[in-house]
GULOLO-800479 format. One record per atom (N, C-alpha, C): x, y, z; residue in three letters. Coordinates in steps of 0.05 Angstrom, whole numbers, padded with zeros to 5 digits, always signed. Layout:
// GULOLO-800479
XYZALA/...
This chain:
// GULOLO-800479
+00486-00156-00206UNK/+00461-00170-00202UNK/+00448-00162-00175UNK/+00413-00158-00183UNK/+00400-00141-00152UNK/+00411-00160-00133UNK/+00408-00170-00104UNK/+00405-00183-00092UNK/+00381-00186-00078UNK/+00375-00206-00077UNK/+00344-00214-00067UNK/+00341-00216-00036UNK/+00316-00227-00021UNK/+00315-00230+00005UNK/+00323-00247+00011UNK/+00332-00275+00003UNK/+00336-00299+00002UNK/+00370-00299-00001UNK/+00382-00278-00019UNK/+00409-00277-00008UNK/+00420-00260+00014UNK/+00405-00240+00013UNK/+00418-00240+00052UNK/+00401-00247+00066UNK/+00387-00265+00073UNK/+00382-00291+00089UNK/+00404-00301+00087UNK/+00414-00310+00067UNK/+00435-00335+00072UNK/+00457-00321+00076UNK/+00469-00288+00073UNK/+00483-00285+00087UNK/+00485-00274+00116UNK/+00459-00283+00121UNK/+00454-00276+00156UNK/+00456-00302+00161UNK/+00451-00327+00156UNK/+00451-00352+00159UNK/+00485-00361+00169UNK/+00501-00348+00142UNK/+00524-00353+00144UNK/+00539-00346+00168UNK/+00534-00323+00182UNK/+00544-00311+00208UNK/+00531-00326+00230UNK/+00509-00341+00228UNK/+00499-00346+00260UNK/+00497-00375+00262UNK/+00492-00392+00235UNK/+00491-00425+00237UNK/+00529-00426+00233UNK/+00531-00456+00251UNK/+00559-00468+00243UNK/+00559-00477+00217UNK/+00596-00484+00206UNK/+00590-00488+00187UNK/+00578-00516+00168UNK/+00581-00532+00189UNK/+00563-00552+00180UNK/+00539-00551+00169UNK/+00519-00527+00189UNK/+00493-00527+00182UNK/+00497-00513+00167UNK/+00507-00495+00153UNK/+00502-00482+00137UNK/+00501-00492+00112UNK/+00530-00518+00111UNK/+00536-00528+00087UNK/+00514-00554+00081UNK/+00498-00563+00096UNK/+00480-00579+00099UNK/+00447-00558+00077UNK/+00446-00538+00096UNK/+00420-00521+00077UNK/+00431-00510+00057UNK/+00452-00495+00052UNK/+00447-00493+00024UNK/+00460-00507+00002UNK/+00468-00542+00016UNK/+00479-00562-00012UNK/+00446-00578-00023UNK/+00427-00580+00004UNK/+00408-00584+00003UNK/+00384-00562-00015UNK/+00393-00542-00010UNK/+00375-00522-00023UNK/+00375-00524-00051UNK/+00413-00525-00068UNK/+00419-00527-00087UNK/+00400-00553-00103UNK/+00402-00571-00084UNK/+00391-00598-00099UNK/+00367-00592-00104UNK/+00347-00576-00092UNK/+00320-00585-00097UNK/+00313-00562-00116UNK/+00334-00537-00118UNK/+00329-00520-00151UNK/+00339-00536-00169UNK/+00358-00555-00166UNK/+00369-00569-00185UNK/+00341-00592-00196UNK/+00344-00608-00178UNK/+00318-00624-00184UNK/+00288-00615-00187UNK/+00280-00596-00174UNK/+00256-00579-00177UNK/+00241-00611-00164UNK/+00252-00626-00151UNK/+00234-00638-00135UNK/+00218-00631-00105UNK/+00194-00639-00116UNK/+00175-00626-00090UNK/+00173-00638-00066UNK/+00185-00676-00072UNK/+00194-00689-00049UNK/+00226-00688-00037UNK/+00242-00674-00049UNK/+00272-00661-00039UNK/+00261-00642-00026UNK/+00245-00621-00026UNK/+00233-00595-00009UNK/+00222-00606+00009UNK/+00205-00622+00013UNK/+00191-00637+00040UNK/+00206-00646+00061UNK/+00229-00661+00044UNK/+00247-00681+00075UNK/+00268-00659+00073UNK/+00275-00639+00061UNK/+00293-00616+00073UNK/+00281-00603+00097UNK/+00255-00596+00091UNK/+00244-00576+00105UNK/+00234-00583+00134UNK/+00228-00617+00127UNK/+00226-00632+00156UNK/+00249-00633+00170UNK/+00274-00634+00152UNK/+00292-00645+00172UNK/+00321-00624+00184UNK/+00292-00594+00182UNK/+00303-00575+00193UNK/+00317-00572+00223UNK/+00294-00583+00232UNK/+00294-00580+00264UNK/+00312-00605+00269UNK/+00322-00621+00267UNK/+00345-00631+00267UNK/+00373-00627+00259UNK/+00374-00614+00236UNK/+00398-00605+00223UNK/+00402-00582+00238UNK/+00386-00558+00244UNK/+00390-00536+00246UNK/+00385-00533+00269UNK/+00406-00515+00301UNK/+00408-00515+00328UNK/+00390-00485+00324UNK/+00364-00493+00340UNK/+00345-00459+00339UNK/+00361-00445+00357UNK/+00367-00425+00348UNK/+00371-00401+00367UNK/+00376-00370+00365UNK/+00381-00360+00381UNK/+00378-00330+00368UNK/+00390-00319+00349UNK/+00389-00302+00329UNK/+00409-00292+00318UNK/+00418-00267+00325UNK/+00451-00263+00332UNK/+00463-00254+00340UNK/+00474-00221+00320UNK/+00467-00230+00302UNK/+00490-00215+00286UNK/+00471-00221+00259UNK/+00460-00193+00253UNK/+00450-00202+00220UNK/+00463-00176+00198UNK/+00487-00183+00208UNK/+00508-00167+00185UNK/+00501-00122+00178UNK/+00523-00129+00170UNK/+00529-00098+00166UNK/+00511-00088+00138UNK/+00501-00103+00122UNK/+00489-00091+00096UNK/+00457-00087+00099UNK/+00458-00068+00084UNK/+00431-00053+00086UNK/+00409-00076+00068UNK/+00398-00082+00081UNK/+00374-00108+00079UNK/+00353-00090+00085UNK/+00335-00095+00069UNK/+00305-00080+00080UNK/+00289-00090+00097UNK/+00291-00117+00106UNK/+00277-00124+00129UNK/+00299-00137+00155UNK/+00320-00120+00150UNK/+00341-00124+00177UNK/+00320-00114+00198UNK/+00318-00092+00200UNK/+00307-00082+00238UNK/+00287-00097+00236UNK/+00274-00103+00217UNK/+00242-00125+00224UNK/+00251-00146+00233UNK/+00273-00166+00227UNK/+00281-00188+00235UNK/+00294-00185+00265UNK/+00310-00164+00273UNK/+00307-00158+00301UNK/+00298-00159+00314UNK/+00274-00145+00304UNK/+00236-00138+00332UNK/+00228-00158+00332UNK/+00227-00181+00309UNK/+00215-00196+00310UNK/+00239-00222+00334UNK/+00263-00212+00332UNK/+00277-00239+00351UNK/+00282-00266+00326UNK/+00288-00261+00298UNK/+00288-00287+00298UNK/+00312-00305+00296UNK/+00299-00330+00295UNK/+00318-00350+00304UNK/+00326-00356+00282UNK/+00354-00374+00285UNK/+00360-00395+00256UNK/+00345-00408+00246UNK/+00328-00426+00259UNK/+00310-00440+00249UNK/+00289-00434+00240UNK/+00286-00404+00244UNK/+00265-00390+00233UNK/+00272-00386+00202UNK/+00297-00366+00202UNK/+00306-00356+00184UNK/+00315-00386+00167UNK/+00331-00409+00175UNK/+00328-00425+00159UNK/+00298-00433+00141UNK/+00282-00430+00164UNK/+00257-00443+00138UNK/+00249-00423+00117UNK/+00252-00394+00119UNK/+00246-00369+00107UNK/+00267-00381+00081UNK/+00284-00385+00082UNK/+00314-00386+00066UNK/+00309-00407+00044UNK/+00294-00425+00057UNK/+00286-00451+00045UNK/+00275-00446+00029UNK/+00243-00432+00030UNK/+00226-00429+00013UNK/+00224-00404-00001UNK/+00239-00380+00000UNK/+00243-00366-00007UNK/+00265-00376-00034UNK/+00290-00389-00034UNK/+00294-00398-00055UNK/+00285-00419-00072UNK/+00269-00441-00071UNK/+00255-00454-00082UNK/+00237-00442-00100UNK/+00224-00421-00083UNK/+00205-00408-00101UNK/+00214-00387-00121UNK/+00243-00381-00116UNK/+00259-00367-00140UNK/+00266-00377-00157UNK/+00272-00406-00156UNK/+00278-00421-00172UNK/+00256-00437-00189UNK/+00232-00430-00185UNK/+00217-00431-00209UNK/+00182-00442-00198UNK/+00159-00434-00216UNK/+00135-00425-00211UNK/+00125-00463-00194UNK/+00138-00476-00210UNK/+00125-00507-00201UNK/+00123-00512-00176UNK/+00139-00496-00156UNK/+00140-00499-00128UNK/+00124-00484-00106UNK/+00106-00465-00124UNK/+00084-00447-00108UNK/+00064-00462-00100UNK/+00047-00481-00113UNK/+00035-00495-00100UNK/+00052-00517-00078UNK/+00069-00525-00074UNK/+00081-00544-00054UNK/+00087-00522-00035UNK/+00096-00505-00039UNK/+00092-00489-00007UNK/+00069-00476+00005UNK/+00047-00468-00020UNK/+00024-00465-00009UNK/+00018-00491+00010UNK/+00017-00512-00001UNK/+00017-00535+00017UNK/+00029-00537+00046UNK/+00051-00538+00044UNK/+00073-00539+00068UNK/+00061-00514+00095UNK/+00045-00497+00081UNK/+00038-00473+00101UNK/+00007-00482+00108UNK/-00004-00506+00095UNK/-00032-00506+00104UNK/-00037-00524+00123UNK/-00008-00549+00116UNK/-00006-00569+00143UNK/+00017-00570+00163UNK/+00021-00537+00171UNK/+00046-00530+00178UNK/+00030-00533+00207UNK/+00055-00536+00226UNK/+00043-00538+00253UNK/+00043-00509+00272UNK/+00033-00512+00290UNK/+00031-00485+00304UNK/+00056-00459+00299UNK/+00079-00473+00298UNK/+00103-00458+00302UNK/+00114-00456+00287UNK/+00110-00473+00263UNK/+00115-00474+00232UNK/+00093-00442+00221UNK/+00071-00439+00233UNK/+00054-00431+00217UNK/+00061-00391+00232UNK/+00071-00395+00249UNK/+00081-00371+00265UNK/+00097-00364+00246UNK/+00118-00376+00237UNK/+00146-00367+00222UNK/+00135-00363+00201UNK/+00122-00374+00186UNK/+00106-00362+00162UNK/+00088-00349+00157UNK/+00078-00333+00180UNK/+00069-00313+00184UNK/+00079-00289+00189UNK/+00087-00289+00207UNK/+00120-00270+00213UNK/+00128-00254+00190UNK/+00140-00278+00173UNK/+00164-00276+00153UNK/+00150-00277+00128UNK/+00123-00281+00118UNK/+00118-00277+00095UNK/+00120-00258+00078UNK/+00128-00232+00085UNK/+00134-00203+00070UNK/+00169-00211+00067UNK/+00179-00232+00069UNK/+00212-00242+00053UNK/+00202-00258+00030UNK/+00178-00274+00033UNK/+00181-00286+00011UNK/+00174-00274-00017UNK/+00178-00292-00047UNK/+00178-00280-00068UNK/+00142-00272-00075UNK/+00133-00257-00077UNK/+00108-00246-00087UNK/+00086-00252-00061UNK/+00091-00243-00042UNK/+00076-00247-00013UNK/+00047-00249-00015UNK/+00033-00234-00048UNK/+00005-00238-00046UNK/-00009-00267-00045UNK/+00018-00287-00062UNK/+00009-00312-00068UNK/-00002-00328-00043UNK/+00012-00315-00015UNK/-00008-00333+00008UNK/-00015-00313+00025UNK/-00038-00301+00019UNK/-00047-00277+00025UNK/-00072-00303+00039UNK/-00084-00327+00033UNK/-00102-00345+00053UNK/-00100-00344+00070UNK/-00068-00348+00083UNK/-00052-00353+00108UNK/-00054-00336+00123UNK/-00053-00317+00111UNK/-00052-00287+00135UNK/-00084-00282+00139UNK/-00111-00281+00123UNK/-00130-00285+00131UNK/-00142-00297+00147UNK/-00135-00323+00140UNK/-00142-00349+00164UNK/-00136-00340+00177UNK/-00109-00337+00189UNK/-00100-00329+00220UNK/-00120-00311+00227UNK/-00134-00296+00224UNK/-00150-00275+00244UNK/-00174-00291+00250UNK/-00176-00316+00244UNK/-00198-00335+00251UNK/-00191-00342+00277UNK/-00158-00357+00283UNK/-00157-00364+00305UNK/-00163-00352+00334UNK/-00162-00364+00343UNK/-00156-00361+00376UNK/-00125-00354+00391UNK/-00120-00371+00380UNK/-00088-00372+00388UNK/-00077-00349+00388UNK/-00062-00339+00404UNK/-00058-00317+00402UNK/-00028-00308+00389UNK/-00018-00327+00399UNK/+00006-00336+00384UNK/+00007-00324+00350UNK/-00004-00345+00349UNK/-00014-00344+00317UNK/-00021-00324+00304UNK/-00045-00305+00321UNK/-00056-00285+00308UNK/-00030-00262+00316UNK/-00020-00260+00331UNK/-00004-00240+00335UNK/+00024-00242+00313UNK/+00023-00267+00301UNK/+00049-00274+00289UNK/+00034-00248+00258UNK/+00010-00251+00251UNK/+00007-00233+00231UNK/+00002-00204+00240UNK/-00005-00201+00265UNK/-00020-00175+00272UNK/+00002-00155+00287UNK/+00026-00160+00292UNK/+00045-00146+00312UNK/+00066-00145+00304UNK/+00073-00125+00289UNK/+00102-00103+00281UNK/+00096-00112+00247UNK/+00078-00137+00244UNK/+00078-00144+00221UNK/+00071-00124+00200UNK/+00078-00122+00167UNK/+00079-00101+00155UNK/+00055-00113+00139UNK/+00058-00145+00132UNK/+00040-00150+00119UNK/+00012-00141+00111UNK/-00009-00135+00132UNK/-00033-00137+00133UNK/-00034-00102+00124UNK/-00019-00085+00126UNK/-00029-00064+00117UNK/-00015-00061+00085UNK/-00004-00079+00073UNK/+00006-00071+00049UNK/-00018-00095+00029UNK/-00031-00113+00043UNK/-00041-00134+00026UNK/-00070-00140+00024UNK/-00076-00133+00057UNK/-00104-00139+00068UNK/-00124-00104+00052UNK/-00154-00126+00047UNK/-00166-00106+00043UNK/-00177-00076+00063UNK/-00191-00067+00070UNK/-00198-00042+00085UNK/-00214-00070+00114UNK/-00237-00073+00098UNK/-00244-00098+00115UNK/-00232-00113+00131UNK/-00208-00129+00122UNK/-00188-00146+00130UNK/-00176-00135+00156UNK/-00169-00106+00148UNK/-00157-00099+00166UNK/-00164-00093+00187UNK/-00185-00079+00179UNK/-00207-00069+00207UNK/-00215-00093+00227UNK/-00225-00118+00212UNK/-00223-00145+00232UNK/-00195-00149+00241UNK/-00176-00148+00238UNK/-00152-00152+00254UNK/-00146-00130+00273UNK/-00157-00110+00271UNK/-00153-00086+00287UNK/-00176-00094+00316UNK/-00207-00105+00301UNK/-00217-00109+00335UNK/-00213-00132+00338UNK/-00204-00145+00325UNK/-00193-00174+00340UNK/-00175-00181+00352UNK/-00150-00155+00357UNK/-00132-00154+00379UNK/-00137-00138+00400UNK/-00169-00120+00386UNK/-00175-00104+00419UNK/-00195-00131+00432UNK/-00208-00144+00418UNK/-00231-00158+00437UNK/-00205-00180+00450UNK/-00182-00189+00439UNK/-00165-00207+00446UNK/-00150-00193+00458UNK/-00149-00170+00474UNK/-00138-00158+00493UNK/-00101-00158+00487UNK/-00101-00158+00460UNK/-00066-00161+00455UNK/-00067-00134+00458UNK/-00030-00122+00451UNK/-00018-00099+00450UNK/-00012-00082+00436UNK/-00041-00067+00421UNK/-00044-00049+00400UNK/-00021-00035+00395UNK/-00004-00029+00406UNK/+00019-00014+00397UNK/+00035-00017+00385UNK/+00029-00049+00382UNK/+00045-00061+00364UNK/+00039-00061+00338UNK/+00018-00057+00332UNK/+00005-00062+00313UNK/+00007-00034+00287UNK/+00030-00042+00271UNK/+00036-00022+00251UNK/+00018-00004+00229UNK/+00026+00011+00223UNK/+00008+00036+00211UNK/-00022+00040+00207UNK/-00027+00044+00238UNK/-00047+00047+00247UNK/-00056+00077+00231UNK/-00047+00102+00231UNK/-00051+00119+00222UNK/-00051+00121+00192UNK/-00041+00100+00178UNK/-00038+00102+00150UNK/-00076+00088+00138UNK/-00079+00068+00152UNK/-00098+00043+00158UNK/-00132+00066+00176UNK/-00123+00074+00180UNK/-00151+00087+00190UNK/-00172+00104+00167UNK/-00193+00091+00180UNK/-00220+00096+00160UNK/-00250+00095+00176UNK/-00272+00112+00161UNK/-00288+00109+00171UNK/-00306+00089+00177UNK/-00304+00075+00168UNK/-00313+00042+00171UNK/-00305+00039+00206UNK/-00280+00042+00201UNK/-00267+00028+00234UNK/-00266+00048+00249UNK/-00272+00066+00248UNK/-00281+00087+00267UNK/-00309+00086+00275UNK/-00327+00074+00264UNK/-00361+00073+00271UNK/-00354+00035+00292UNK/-00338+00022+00277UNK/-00347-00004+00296UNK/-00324-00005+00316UNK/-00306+00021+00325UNK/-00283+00026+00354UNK/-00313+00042+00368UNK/-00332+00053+00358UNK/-00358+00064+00374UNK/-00372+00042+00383UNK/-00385+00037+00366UNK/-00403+00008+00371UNK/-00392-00003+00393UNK/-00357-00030+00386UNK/-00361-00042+00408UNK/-00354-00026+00441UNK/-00340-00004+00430UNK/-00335+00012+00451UNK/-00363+00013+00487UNK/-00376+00020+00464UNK/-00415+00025+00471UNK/-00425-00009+00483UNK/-00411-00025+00470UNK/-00422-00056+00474UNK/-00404-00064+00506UNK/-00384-00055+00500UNK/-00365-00059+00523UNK/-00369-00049+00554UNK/-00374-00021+00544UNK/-00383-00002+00577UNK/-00418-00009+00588UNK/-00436-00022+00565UNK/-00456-00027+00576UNK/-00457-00054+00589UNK/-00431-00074+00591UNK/-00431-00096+00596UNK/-00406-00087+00623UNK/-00407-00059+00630UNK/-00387-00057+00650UNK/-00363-00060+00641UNK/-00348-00064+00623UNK/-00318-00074+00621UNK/-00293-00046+00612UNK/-00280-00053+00612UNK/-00262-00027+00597UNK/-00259-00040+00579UNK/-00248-00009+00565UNK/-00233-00005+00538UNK/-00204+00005+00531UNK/-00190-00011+00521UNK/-00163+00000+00519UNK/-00158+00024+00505UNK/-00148+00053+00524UNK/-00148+00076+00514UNK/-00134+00084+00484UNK/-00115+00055+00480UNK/-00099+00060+00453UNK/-00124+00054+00433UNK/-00144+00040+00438UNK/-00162+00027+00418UNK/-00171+00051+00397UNK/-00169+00073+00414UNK/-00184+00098+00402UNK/-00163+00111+00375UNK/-00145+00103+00377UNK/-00120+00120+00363UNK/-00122+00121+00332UNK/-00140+00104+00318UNK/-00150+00113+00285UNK/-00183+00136+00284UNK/-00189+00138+00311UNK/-00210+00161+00302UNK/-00211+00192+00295UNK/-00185+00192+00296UNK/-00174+00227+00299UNK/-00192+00233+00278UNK/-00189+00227+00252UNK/-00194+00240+00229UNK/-00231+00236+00217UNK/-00241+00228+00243UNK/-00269+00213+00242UNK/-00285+00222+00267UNK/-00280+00246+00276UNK/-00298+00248+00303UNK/-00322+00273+00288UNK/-00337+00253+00292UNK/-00362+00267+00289UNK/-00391+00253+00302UNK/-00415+00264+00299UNK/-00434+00249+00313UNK/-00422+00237+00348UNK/-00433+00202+00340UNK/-00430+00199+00368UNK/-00406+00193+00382UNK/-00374+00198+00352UNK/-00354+00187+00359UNK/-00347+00215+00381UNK/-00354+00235+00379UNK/-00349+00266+00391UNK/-00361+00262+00423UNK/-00383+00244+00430UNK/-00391+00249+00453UNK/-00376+00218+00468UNK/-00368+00207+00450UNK/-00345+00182+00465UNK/-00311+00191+00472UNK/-00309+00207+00454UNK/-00284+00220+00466UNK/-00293+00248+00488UNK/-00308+00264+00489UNK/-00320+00279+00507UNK/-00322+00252+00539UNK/-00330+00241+00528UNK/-00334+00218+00559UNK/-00306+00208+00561UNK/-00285+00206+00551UNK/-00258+00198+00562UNK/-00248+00217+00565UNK/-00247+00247+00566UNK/-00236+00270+00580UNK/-00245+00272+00605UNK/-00272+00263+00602UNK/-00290+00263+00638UNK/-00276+00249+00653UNK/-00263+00217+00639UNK/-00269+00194+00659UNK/-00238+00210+00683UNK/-00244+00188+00702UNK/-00228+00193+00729UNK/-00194+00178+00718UNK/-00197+00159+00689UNK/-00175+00149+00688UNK/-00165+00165+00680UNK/-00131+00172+00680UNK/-00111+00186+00670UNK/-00114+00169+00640UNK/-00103+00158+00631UNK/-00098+00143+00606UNK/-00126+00150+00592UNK/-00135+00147+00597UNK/-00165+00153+00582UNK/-00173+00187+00576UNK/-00159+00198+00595UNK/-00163+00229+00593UNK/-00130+00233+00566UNK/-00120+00221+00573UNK/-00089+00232+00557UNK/-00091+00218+00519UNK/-00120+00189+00528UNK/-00123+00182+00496UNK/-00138+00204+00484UNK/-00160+00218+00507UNK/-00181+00238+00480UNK/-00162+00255+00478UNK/-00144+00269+00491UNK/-00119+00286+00483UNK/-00108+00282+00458UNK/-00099+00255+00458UNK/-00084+00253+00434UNK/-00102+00254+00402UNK/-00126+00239+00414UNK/-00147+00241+00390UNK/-00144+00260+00375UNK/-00162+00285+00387UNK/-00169+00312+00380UNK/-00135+00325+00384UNK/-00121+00318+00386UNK/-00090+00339+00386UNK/-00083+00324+00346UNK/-00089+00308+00344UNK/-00088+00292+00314UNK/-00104+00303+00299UNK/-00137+00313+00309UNK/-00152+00309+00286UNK/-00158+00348+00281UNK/-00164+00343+00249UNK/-00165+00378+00240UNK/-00199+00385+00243UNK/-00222+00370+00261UNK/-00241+00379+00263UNK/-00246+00400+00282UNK/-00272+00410+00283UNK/-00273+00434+00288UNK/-00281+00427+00325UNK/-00296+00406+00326UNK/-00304+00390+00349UNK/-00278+00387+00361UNK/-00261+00373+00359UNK/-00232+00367+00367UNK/-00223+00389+00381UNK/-00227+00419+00360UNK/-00211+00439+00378UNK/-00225+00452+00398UNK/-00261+00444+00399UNK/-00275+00452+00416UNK/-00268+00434+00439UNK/-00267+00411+00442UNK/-00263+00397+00459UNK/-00240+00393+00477UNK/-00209+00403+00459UNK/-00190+00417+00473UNK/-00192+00447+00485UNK/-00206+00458+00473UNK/-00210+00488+00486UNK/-00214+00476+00524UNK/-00237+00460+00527UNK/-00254+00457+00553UNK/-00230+00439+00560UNK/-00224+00414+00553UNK/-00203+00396+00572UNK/-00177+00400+00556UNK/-00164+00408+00574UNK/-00142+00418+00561UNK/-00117+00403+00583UNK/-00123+00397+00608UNK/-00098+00387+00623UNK/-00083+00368+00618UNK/-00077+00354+00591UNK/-00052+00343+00581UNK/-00042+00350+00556UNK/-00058+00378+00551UNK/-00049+00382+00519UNK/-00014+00391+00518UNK/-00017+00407+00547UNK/+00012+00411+00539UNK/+00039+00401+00538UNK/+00039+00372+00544UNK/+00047+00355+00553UNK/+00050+00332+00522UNK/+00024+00333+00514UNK/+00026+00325+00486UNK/+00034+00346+00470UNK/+00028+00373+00458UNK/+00040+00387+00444UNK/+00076+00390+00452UNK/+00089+00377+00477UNK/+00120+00377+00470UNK/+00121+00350+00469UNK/+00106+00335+00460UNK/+00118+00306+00454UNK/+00110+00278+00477UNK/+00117+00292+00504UNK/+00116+00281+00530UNK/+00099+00249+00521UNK/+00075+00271+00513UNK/+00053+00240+00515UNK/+00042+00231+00485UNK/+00051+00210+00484UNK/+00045+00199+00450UNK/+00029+00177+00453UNK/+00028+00166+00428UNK/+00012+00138+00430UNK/+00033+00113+00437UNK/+00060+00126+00435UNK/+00073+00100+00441UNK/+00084+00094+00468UNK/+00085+00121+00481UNK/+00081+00114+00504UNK/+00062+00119+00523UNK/+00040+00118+00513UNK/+00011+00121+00530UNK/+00007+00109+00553UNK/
């Protein structure tokens, strides 16, 4: 029988909760597939943070799990992974329970709504709260928005072209840490290459910078005025800004690109052995 995400959860569970807690969530888990009650899922799921001591997990076993290294980067905790565990089997155990966790995620609280953001690519059919991950690029919080926007896999396997592109300048105008922000190169389009110009253009006429990673989906899009915005970050006096149009045009197969390396060329060689990438820019 395959094994699901929800069983090694619980055998990552098993290694890092005592055994109390452990025997506490999954006699409790049992009951509420057993009952398919939606008020057994509520006072379980509240009476997490009591039953269950948050803390790191230490050890998430030797078997090849597909979102093992994700659960690493991400740091999570038991109590994380407990609530993942929770609703991840409930909802295996049958369709009646999709709306009650849709629920549980809409009056979830700040840190409730982090973990299920995070962790929604464990649960069963991740499109079903595909709201959740939208909303979040509404907030402010950064917290929050970063819980969908950083290492997260979600937004490039679910979100539309649109979707994504607003999460892309909403962690440059929110000054988070683009690098985090996964398959950037897979995700790049001309759409979001005309509005990394625009606010680019909106930004320097208001005096401010631009984060030189911001540029890193135009490679395959420099034309017009995106050609004389990377021409102006080979000029500028910043290093980082000279080493992003590097990397641009060292990425892109236009003909501009190789004209523009021909003339600034003092970090190509440096990027052609690797030295300078986007991840460590």
């Amino acid at each position: 029988m395959t094994k699901t995400s929800k069983d090694y959860l619980s055998d990552i569970l098993k290694l890092n909760l005592s055994e109390p807690e452990f025997h506490w969530l999954t006699s409790a888990v049992a009951q509420i597939s057993n009952t398919k009650s939606r008020k057994d899922l509520y006072i379980t799921y509240s009476l997490c943070t009591s039953k269950i001591d948050d803390r790191p997990i230490t050890d998430f076993g030797s078997q090849d799990f597909e979102w093992k290294d994700y659960l690493e980067i991400q740091k999570a905790s038991t109590l994380e992974v407990s609530r993942i565990f929770i609703l991840s089997s409930v909802l295996e155990a049958g369709e009646e329970f999709l709306k009650p966790v849709q629920q549980l995620i809409q009056v979830a609280d700040k840190t409730e709504l982090e973990t299920f953001l995070k962790y929604l690519v464990l649960l069963p059919e991740p499109k079903n709260f595909k709201f959740a991950a939208v909303e979040a690029l509404r907030t402010n919080i950064a917290t929050v928005f970063n819980a969908i926007s950083q290492y997260n896999p979600y937004p490039s396997e679910y979100f539309t072209t649109a979707e994504w592109n607003q999460m892309y300048l909403k962690a440059a105008f929110m000054q988070q840490d683009l690098k985090k922000i996964p398959e950037i190169g897979k995700m790049a389009n001309k759409d979001l290459a005309r509005i990394i110009s625009d606010y680019a253009h909106e930004r320097w006429a208001a005096s401010r910078d631009v984060d030189p990673m911001f540029w890193r989906p135009v490679s395959n899009f420099l034309e017009d005025n995106l050609v004389d915005d990377i021409e102006s970050l080979f000029k500028s006096e910043e290093e980082r800004e000279q080493k992003a149009a590097t990397l641009v045009c060292f990425h892109s197969t236009s003909v501009e690109a190789k004209k523009l390396l021909d003339t600034y060329h003092t970090h190509l060689q440096n990027v052609e052995q690797g030295d300078i990438t986007w991840k460590n820019l």
